[in-house]
N, C-alpha and C positions, 0 to 999 in steps of 0.2 A: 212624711211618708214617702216613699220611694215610687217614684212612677218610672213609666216607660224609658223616658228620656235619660234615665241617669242610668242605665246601661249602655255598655258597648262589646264589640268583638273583643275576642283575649288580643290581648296586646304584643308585637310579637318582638320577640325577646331581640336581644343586641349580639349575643354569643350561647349557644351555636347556630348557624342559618338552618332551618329547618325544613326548608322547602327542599332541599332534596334527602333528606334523613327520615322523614315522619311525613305517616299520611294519614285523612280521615278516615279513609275506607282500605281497612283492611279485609286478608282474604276471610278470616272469617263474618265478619259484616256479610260475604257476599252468600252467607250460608243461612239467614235468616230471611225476616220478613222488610224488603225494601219498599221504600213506595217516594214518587217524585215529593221535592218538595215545594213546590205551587200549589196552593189552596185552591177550592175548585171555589169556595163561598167568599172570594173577596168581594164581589162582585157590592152594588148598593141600589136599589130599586129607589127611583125618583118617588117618595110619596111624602104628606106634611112631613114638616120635621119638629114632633111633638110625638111625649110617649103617654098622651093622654090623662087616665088618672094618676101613672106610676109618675107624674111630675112633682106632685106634694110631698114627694117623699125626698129626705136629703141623701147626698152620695154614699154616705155613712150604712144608711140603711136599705138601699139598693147594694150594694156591697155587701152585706149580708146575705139578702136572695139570695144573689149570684151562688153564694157559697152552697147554697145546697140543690143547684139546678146541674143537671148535666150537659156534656158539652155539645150536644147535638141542638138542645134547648138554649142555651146562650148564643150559638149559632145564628140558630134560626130569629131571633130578638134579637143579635145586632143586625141584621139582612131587612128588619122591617123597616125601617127609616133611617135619617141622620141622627136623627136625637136620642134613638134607640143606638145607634153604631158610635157615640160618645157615649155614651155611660158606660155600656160594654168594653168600649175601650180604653177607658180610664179604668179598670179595676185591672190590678196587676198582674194577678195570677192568670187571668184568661188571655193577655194580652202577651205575655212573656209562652205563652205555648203558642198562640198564631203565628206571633213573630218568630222565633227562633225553633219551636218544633213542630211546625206545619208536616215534615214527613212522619212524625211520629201519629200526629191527629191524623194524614192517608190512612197508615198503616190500622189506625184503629178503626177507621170508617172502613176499609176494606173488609176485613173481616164481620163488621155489622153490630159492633159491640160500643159503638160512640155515646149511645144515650144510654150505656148503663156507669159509662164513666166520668164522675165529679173531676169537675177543672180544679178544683182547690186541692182535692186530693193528690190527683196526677203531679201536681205544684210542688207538693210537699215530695212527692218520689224525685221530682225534679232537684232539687235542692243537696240529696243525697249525694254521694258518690262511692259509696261503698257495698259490695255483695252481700246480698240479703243472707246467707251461708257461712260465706269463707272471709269474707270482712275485707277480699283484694277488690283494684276498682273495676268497678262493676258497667259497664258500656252497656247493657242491654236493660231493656226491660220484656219481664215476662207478663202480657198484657191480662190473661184472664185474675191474676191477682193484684196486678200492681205494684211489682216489685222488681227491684233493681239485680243483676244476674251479672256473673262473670262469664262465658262460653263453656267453662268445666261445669260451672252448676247450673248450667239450662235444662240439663236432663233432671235432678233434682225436685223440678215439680212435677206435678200427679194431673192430667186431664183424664176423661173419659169420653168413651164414644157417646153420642144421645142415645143411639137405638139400644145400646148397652145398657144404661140408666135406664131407661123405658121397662126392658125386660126383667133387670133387675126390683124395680119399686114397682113393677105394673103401672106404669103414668101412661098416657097420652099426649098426644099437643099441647093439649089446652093447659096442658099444668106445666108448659114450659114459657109458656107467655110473658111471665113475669119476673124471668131469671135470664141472665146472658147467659148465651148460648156463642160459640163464633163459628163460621162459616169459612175453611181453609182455601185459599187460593192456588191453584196451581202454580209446580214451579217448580224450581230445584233449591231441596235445603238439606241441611243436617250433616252428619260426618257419619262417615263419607256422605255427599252429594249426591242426591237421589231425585228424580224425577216424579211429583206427585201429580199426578192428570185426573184424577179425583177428586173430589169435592167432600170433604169429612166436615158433617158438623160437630162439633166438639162441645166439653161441657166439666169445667173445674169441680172437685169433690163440693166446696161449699156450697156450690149452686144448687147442684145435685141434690143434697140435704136437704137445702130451699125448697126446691121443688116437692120433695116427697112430705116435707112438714105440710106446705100450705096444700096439696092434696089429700092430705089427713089419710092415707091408704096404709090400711096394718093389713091387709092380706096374710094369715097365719101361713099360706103355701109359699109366700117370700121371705117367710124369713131364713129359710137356710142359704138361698141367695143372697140377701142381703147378708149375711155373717160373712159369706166367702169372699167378698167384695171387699169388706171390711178386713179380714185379713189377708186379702191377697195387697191390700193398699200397704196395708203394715208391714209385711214380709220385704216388699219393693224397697220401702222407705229403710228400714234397717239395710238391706244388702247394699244399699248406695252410701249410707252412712260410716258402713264400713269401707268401700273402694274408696271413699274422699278420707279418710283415718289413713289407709294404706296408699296416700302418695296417687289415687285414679288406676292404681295398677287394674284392678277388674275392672274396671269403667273401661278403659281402652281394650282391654282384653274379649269384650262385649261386644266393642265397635266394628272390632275387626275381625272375629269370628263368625262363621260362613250362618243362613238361616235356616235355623231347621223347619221342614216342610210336615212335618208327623202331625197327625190332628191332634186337636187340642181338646182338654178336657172342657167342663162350663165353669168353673172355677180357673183353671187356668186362660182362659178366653176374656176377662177380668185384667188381667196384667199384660195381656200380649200386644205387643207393636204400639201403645200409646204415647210413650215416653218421645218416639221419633216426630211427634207429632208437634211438639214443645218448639221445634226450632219452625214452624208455621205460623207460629203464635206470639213467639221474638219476634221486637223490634227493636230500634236504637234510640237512645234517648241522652240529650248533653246533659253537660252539668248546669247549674245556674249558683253561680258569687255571688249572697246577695249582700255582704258586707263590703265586697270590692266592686259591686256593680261590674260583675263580668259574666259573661257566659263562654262554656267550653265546650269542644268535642273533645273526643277521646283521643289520641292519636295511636300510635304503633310505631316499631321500629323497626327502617327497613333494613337497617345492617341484620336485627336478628331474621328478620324474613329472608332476606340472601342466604344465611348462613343455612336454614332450612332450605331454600331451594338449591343450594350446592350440595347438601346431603342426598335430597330424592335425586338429584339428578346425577350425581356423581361419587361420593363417601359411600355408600350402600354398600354399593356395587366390589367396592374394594375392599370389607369387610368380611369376617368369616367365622366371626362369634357371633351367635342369634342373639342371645344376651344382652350384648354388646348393643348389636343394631334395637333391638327392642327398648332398651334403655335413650339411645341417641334417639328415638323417633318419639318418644313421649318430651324430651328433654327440648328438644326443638320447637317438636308442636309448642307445648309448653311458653317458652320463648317468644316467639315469632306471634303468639295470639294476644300473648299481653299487652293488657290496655294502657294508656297513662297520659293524665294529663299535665299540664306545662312544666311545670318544676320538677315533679317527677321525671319527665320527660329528661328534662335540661337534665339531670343527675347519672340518668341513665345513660348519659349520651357518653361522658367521662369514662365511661367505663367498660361500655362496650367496645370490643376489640374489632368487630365485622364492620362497623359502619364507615371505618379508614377501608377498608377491602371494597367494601361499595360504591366508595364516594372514589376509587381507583379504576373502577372498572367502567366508571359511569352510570348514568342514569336508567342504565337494562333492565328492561321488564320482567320481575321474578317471576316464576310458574308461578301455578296454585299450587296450595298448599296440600 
């Protein structure tokens, strides 16, 4: 069985040098949910070092537990002793997210959703590298489902507000006790980059469902609420299905179109401003080789990221088909966001024509994107 030790950092290649080509953090990264990556729970309280009755049990079935305790609760049980912080740390799955995605477990404690998150689960998204959607690789994860995301399809999943859901099923608090809920951080996310200084609790459709079953509330005066809900979720979901079919053309066409201020109906109040709320609720998350005992970040390439900031900053301007520039500014984006790891990377380096331009100019800090 594979432990800890028979991992390492990706190995770094012979040709091409990639420290000045590719980075971990690129500028979209800086449009999600970041969080340090020092653990606040390394910490180990001096107490016996014995886990009492769990000692008759062998590793095999400790390792079991684990598997269906959450990560807030494994936490807490390696933090109570030594002998509890060996066990914990002998089982793989727990140990391979402390060590290597400690900012991903911030990012999830941040927002207040850690104990509704299985470590063996998260493991298993870990393992992945492909968009839960479009099947390219996928750098993010979208936390209230657990699933791995490309930047074009973050907007692709469905949250809701609480107080929305409330009004909708008629619930209260207390029927939300038992379903994640998350708690948005202020900051700057999304595209374009927007300043959120509010606090939105937020709440994925499944949840939501959750909650209205185990509150058993049929209210006959909600149901035509809940229908509008239901299809306004539906209407979203096709018209995004269609802009990813057409190349993101209306997806980008959405982003950058101005906001209209007209009041909203209660049916359209259902689908309004949610979607912006998805990149609150990104974060990042590596890959894990467990055949090659490797683990990865994603990287990016900065030849194609110059080649975007020589557009904004310079191509535009000397342009004079709208077309034209609407086409180059999706084509870029595009480019310049793509994720990829090592060999990918290494393939792309051949090919790309900007990264000799770059590696010409020097190591210059590109704008944002």
């Amino acid at each position: 069985m594979a432990t800890i030790s028979d991992f390492q950092a990706p190995t770094v290649l012979q040709t091409p040098d990639r420290t000045a080509t590719a980075g971990t953090v690129s500028r979209m990264e800086c449009r999600v949910l970041i969080c340090d990556e020092t653990p606040q729970w390394a910490s180990i309280p001096h107490r016996q070092s014995a886990a009492g009755n769990l000692d008759i049990f062998a590793a095999e079935i400790m390792f079991q537990i684990f598997s269906y305790l959450d990560i807030a609760a494994l936490i807490n049980f390696r933090r109570a002793n030594y002998a509890t912080f060996e066990r914990a740390s002998a089982w793989l799955p727990f140990q391979m997210l402390i060590t290597h995605a400690s900012d991903t477990l911030r990012a999830i404690e941040t927002i207040g959703s850690l104990k509704f998150v299985n470590a063996l689960e998260l493991f298993k998204v870990m393992k992945t590298q492909r968009c839960t959607f479009c099947g390219s690789t996928g750098p993010f994860l979208f936390i209230p489902l657990l699933k791995r995301s490309c930047w074009k399809c973050i907007e692709s999943f469905k949250v809701f507000k609480v107080s929305t859901i409330k009004r909708c099923y008629g619930l209260s608090d207390p029927d939300f006790v038992n379903v994640p809920t998350f708690r948005t951080c202020p900051g700057k996310y999304g595209i374009p980059l927007r300043n959120y200084n509010v606090i939105q609790h937020l709440i994925s459709g499944k949840a939501a469902e959750e909650a209205r079953l185990s509150a058993d509330n049929y209210d006959l005066q909600l149901v035509e609420h809940r229908r509008a809900l239901v299809m306004a979720s539906f209407e979203e979901n096709l018209a995004r299905w269609r802009a990813r079919t057409n190349g993101h053309t209306q997806a980008l066409g959405s982003m950058l179109a101005p906001r209209s201020h007209q009041p909203l109906t209660w049916r359209q109040r259902f689908s309004e401003g949610t979607t912006q709320y998805n990149y609150l609720v990104t974060t990042t998350l590596p890959f894990v080789d467990l055949p090659n005992r490797i683990v990865q970040r994603h990287r990016y390439c900065n030849g194609c990221i110059y080649e975007r900031w020589i557009f904004k900053t310079q191509t535009r301007y000397k342009m004079t088909d709208e077309d034209l520039v609407k086409q180059m500014e999706r084509e870029t984006l595009f480019k310049a966001s793509e994720a990829r790891l090592a060999q990918e990377f290494v393939n792309h380096f051949f090919r790309c024509r900007w990264v000799t331009r770059y590696l010409s100019r020097g190591n210059n800090r590109c704008g944002l994107l």
